[in-house]
Structures are given as C-alpha cells and as structure tokens.
C-alpha positions in Angstrom: -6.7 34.6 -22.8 -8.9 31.8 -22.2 -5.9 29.5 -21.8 -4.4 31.6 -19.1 -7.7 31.7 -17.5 -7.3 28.1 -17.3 -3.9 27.7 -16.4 -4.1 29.5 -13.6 -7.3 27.7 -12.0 -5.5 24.7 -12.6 -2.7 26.2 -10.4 -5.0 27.5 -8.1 -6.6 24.1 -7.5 -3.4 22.7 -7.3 -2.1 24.4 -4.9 -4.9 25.2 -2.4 -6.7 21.9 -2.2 -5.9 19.5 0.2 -7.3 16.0 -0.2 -8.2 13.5 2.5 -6.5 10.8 0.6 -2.9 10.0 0.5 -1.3 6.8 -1.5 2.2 5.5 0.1 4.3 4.0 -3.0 7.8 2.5 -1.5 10.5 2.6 -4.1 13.9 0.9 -4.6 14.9 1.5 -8.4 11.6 1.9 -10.0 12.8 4.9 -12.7 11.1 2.8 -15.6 7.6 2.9 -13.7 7.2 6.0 -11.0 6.4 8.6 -13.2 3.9 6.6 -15.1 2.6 5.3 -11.7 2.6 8.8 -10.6 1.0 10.5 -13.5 -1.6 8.4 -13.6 -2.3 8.8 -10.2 -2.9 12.5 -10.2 -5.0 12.0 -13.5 -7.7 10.0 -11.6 -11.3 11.5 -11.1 -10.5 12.3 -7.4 -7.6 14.1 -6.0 -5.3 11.7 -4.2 -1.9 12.9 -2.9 1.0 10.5 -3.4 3.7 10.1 -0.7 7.1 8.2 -2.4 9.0 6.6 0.1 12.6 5.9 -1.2 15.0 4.2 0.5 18.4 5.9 -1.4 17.7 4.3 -5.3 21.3 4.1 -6.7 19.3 4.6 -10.5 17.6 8.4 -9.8 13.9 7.2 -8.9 13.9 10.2 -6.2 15.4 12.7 -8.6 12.3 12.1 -11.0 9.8 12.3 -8.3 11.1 15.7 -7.1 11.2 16.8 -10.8 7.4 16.2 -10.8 6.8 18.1 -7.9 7.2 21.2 -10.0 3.8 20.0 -11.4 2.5 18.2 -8.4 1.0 19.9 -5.5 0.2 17.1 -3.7 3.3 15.0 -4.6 5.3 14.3 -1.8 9.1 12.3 -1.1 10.5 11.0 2.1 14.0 9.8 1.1 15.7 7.0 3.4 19.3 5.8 3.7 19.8 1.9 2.4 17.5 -0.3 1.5 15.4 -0.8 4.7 12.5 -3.3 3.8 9.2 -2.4 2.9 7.3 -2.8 6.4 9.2 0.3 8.0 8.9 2.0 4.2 5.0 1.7 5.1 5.3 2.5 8.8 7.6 5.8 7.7 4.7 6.7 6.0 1.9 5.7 7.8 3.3 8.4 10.6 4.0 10.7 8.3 -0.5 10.7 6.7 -1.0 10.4 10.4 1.2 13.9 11.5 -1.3 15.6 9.0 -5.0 15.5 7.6 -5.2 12.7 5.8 -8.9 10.6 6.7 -7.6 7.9 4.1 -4.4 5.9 3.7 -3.4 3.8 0.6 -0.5 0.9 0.3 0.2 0.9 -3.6 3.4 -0.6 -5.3 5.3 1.5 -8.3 5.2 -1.2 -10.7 1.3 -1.1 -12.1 1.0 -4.9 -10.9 -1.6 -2.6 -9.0 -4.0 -0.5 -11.3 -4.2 2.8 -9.7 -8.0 3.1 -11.2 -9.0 0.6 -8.1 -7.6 3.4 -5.9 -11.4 4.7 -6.1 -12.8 1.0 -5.4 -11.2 0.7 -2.0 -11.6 4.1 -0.9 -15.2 3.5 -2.2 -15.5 0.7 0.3 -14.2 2.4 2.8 -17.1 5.2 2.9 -19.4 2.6 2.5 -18.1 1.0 5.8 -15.1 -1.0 6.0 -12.3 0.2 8.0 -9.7 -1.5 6.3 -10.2 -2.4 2.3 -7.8 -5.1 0.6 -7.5 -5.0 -3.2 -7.7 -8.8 -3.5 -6.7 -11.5 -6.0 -8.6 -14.2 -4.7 -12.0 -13.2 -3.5 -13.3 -14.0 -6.9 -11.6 -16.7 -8.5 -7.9 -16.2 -8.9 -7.6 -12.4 -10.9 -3.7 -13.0 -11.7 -2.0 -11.8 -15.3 1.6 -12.6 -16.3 2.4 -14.3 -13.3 4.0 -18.0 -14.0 2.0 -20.7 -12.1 4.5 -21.6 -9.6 4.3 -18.3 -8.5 0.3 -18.0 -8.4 0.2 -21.3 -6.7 2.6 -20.1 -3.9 0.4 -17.0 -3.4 -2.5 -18.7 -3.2 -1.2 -21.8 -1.1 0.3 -18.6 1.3 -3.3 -17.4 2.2 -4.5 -20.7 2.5 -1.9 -21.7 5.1 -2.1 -18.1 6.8 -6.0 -18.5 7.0 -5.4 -22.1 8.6 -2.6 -20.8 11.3 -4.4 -17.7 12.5 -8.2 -17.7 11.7 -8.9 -14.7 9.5 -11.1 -15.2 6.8 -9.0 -13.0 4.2 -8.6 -14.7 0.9 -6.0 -12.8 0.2 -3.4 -12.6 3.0 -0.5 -11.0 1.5 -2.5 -8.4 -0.7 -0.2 -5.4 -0.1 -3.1 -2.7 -2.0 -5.0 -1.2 0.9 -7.0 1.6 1.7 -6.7 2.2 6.1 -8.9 4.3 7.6 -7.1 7.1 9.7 -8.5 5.7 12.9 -6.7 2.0 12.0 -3.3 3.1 11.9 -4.0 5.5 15.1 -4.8 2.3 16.6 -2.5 -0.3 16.0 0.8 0.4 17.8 3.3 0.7 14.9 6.3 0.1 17.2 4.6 -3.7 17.9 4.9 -4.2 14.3 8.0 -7.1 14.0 7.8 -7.6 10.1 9.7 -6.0 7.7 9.1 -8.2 4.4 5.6 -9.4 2.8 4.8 -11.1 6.3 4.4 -6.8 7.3 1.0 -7.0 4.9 0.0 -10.6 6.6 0.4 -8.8 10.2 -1.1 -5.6 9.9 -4.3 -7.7 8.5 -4.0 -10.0 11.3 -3.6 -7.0 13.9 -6.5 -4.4 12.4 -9.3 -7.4 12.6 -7.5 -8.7 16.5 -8.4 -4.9 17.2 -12.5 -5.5 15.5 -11.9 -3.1 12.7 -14.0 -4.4 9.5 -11.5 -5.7 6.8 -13.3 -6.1 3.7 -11.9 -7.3 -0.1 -12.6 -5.4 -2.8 -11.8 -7.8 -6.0 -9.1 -6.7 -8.4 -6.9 -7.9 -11.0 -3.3 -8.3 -10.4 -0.7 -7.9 -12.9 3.2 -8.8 -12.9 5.2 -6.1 -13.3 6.6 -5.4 -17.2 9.2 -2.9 -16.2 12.0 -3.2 -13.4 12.9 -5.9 -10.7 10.9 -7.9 -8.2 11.8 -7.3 -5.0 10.9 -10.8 -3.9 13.3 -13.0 -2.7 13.7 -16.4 -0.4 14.3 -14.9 2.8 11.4 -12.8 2.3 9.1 -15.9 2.2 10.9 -17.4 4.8 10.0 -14.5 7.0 6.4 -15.0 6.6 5.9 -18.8 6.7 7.7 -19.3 9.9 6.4 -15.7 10.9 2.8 -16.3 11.1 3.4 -19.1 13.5 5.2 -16.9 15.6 2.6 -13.6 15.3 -0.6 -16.3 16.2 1.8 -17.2 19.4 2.2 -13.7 20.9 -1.0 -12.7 20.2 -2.1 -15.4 23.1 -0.1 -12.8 25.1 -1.5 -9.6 24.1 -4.3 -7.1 24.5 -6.2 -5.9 21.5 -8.4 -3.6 23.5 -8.8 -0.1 21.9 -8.6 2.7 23.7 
C-alpha cells in the first residue's frame, strides 16, 4: 500500500508542478547520450524542465526523448526540419521558455562535455545577482579533460582574441553553458541575432553586457564528449574569427538602450 502511496505522489508532483527553470539541449544524433543527459537531469535536487530541440536526427534521438515523456512531466521536444545550426536551435527555444513561465533559461549540450550538476551553480549565481551566468573553463586556470591540446589552445587563443576585438572581459568567450535570466532574452532582439555557429554564444555575450546586464562566470570543468560526434567543423570557426570583427563593427551603429 505504501508503494502506491508513493507512486502516486510521485505522479502527483510530476504532473502539477511547474518549475521556473527550463534547460534548452539542441540535438543532431545524440541517441548514445540524451537519455543519460536527460535522466540525469530530472534526478537533480531541483526540478528543472528540459526542452530538446531536434533538428530531424536521421538515428531516432527524438523518438527516445518522446519515449521519456511517458515518465517526464516536464520533458519537452520541439522537432525541426534539417540540420539548421545551433544559434536558431537556441533562439527556437529561447521563444519557446519566453511564451511561458519560465524566470530561468539554461543553454546545455547533450554530450555531458557539460555536467548537468553545475545546472544548480549558475542558476545559483543567478539568484545571487548575475543576469547572465557562464559555466566557464577559464576563469580558474584552464578546467579542460580529454580534449587534445591543439584543441584547448584554439579555445583558449579564441577568447583571448575575442576579448582583444570587442572589450568584454569574459575569459571564456565561446562557453555555450548558460543560465539567462527571463528578462535577458526579453531584451535582446532575437531577430538581430546574425550567427548561427559557435560565434551565436560569442554574440549573445557580447549583446547581453552592450545592453548592462551582469555576466558573471561560474568555474566548471569541461569534458570532451565520449559518446557520438562533434559538431565542430572549419566553417564553423571561420564564422566566428572573421565574425567578431564584423559584430564589434555594427555595434558602432546600434542602440543598446533598454526599453
């Protein structure tokens, strides 16, 4: 009997509660990683939601996140046609937290290279002022595992050069594990957002402190994926290195008053 009792509170939490906090995961076959990433998630002290952006995953990633929404209340799935770049993945879901209650809006990747326990970290630092709080790999030291050292170096040498172009004193530039307050992303108009690659997480830092909102970094440790593919590629980097010239350049031209 006592197991029924149980079961169904469980339900009944489940399905009543609605939290203030929802974590955006964009996916493009991650079916090794997203129910792990997800599980864990929802098995963290406080009650996120999750909102799993796919853009049409030829390898059933979308099939196993509607699975788990038999067990998920606040599991959620936006499926898109084609693979359509992480920026808009983000933006789809930024307007999707922003149509609903959500005080709290997360940028996590599927792959654990982000440990979801630092999901309570930046929201942390979020209640305890910041507007905008960056999980970052170089605000202590360099906190990289399992990366090669071609690759940490061009990370690192990518903030440092992103720092000297545009002036913001963010040690880690291209961090893409966030925590936005609501009022940052009612803010900053998404349709003025140009990037679509990496250079998206460079621009909306740029943009959020142009507009005053306190960015802080809360330091974590990064890990390279162990499971799936990297979605990094050439043109990618390209994007940002000549991008951040072109982002300091228009914002000569624009106004970052808030309304």
């Amino acid at each position: 009997m006592s197991f029924l009792i149980n079961t169904f509170a469980k339900f009944l939490i489940n399905t009543i509660y609605v939290s203030d906090s929802l974590v955006i995961i964009p996916t493009y076959n991650e079916k090794e990683n997203i129910e792990r990433i997800i599980r864990k998630v929802f098995s963290l002290d406080f009650s996120f939601e999750v909102l799993v952006i796919d853009d049409g995953s030829p390898d059933g990633t979308a099939e196993i996140v509607k699975s788990l929404q038999q067990e998920y209340a606040g599991l959620h799935i936006e499926q898109r046609t084609g693979k359509l770049g992480l920026g808009t993945a983000y933006i789809h879901g930024f307007k999707w937290a922003l149509e609903r209650q959500y005080e709290y809006i997360f940028e996590m990747d599927a792959d654990f290279s982000h440990n979801p326990n630092d999901l309570l970290a930046l929201r942390e630092a979020c209640l305890n002022g910041a507007d905008v709080a960056i999980g970052s790999r170089y605000v202590k030291g360099v906190n990289v595992v399992n990366w090669p050292m071609g690759r940490v170096l061009m990370s690192y040498f990518a903030s440092m050069y992103v720092r000297l172009i545009t002036r913001i004193n963010i040690q880690d530039a291209t961090a893409g594990f966030k925590c936005y307050r609501r009022k940052v992303l009612e803010t900053i108009p998404m349709d003025k957002i140009r990037f679509v690659g990496y250079a998206f997480q460079i621009e909306m830092k740029f943009t959020a402190i142009k507009y005053g909102f306190n960015v802080v970094e809360v330091p974590i440790i990064f890990t390279d994926r162990t499971e799936g593919t990297s979605k990094m590629s050439t043109r990618i980097f390209r994007e940002a290195f000549v991008g951040v010239i072109e982002m300091k350049v228009a914002s000569w031209f624009r106004n970052y008053k808030r309304n």
